[in-house]
C-alpha positions in Angstrom: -32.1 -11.5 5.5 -35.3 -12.9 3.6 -36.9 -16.0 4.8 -37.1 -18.8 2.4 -40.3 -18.9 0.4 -42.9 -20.4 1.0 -45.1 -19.9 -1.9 -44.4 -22.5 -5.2 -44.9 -19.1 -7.4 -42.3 -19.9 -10.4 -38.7 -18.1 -9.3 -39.3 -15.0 -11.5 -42.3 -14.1 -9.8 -40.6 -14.7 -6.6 -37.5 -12.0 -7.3 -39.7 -9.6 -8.9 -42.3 -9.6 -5.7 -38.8 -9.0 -3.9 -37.2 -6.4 -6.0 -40.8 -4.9 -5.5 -40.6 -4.7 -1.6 -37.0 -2.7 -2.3 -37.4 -0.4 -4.5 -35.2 2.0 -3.1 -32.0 0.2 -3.8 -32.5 -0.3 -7.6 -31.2 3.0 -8.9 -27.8 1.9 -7.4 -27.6 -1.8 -8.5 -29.0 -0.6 -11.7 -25.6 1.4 -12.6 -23.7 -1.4 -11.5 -25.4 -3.8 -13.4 -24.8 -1.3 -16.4 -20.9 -1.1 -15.4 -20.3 -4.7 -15.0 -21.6 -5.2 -18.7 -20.3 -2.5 -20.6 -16.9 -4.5 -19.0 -18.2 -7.1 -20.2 -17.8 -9.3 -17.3 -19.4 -13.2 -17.4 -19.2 -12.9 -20.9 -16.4 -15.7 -21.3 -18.3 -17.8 -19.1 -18.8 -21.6 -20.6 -21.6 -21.6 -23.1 -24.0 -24.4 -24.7 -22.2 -27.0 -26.6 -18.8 -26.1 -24.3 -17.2 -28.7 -22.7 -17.3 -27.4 -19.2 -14.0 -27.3 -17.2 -13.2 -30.4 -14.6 -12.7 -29.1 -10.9 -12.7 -30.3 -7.3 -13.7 -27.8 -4.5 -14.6 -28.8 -0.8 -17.7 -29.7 1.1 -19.0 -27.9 3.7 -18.0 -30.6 6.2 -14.3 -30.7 5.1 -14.5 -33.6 2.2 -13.6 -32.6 -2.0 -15.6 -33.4 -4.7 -14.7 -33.5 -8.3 -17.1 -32.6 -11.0 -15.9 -35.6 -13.0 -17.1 -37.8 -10.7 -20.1 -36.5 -9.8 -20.4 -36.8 -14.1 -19.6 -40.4 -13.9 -23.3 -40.6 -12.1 -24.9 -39.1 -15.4 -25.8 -35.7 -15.8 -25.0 -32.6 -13.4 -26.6 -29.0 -12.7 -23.9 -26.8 -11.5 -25.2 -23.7 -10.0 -22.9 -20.5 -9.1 -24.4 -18.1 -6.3 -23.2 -15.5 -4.1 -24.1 -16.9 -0.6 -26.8 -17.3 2.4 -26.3 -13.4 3.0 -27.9 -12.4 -0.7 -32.1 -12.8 -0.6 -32.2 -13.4 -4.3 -29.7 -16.7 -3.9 -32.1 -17.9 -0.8 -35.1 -18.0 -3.2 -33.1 -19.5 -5.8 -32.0 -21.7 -4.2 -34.7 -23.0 -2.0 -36.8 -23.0 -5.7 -34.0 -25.6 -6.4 -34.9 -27.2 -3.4 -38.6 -27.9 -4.9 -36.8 -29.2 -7.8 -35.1 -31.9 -6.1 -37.7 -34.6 -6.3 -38.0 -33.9 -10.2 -34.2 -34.2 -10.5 -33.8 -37.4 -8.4 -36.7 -39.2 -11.1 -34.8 -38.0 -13.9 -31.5 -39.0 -12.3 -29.9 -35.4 -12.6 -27.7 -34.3 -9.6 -28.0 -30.6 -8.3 -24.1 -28.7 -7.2 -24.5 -25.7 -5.3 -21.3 -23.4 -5.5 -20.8 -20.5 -3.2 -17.9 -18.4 -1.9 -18.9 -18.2 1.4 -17.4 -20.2 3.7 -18.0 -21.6 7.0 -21.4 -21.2 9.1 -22.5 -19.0 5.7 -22.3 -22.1 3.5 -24.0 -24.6 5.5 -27.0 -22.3 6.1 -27.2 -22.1 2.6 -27.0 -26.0 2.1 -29.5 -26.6 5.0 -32.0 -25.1 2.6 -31.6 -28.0 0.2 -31.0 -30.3 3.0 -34.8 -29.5 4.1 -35.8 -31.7 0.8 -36.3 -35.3 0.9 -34.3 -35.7 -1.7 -31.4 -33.8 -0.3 -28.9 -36.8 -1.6 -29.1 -35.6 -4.8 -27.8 -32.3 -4.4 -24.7 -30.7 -2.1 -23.4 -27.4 -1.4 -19.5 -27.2 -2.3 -16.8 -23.9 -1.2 -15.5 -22.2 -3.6 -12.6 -20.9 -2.0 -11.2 -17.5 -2.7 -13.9 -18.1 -5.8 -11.0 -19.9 -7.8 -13.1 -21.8 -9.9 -15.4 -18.8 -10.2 -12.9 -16.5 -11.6 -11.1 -19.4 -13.8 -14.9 -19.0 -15.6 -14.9 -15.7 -15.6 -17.6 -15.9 -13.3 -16.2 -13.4 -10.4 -15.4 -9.6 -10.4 -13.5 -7.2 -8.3 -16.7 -5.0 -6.8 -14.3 -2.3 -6.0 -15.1 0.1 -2.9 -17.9 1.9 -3.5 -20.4 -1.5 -3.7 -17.7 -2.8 -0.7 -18.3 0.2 1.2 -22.6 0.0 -0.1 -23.2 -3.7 1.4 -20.6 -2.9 4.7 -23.7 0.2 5.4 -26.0 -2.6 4.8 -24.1 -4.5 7.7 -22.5 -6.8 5.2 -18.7 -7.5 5.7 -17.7 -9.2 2.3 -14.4 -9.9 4.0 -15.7 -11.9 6.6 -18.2 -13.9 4.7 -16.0 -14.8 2.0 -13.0 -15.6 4.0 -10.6 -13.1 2.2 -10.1 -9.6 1.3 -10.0 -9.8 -2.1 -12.9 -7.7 -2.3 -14.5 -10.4 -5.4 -18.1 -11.1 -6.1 -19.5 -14.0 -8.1 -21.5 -13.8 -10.6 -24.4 -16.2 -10.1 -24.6 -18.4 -13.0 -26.5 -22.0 -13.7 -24.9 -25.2 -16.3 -26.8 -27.8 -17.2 -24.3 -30.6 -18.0 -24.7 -34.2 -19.8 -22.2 -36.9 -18.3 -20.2 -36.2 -20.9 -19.5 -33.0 -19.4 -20.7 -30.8 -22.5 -23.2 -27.8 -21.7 -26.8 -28.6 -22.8 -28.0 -25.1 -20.8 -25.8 -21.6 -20.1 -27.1 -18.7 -17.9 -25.1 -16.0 -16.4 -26.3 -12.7 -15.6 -24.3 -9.7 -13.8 -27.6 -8.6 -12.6 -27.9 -10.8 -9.8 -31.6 -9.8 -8.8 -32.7 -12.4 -12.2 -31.6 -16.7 -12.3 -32.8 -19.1 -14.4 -35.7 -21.2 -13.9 -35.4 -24.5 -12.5 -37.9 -26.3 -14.5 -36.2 -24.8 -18.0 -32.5 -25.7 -17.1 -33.9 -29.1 -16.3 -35.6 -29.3 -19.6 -32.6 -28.8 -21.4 -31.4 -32.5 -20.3 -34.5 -34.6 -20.7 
């Protein structure tokens, strides 16, 4: 499992340099990748000028919170990632982190959404909790990734990537909580407090995110 970075290289750099040090597994994620779009999957997720659906999901210590009021604060960056145990959501996430003081001055607040549940997504919030700035942003459970499949944010990896990340010591079973055998797809929304998308990314190939700085830009 990849460290968080320490470097403030912009996010792309950071995945590529990453992608770089693995070059063996990018035949295989490149056909699935390929699969996942030809099926066209995260292509009925919420796009700019959307209103983006209300939901409520749990914190990591027990508690629910509901987009709408976290929109009643002004405006809200909802990010979708697949958990602490994927290295491309720890740099994206802890580039977020960086971001927090620049979205506390301009009053935007940062969601977090992961599947994981448990120890798996508090590790991943501790990232953001390292910031000074942590009260601006908050890690939420997506549980059974309900609100991630009600986006068309989640697919069913099927056993041959199961069976590919349990070689890699990964049990997708016990880090998600179920056996549904579902993935997310790791998306990032930019929303004004009315709740209306100013900035849409999804991308089946999860080894590319947005940059911070842009999806921020898209609300100032």
């Amino acid at each position: 499992m990849d460290q968080p970075p320490s470097a403030s290289a912009p996010l792309a750099s950071q995945l590529a340099e990453h992608r770089r040090r693995n070059p063996d597994l990018g035949p295989f994620f490149d056909e699935v990748v390929i699969a996942l779009r030809e099926a066209g999957v995260g292509a009925a997720a919420p796009k700019v000028g959307d209103m983006f659906p209300d939901f409520s999901l749990p914190t990591v210590q027990g508690s629910y919170r509901r987009l709408g009021d976290l929109l009643d604060q002004g405006p809200v960056i909802v990010n979708f990632s697949r958990g602490r145990w994927c290295p491309y959501c720890v740099h994206e996430v802890s580039a977020w982190a960086a971001m927090l003081p620049e979205l506390a001055k301009a009053g935007v607040r940062f969601v977090e959404i992961t599947g994981e549940t448990g120890g798996g997504a508090r590790s991943l919030g501790a990232l953001l909790d390292a910031s000074p700035h942590a009260d601006v942003a908050e890690v939420l459970c997506d549980v059974d990734h309900g609100v991630a499949l009600s986006l068309g944010l989640a697919f069913f990896a099927g056993d041959p990537l199961l069976d590919f990340y349990e070689k890699m010591g990964l049990d997708m079973h016990a880090l998600y909580g179920s056996p549904s055998g579902f993935l997310p797809v790791p998306g990032t929304f930019a929303l004004d407090p009315a709740g209306r998308v100013r900035f849409a990314y999804t991308n089946v190939d999860f080894r590319e995110r947005a940059e911070p700085e842009e999806v921020l830009a898209a609300l100032r």
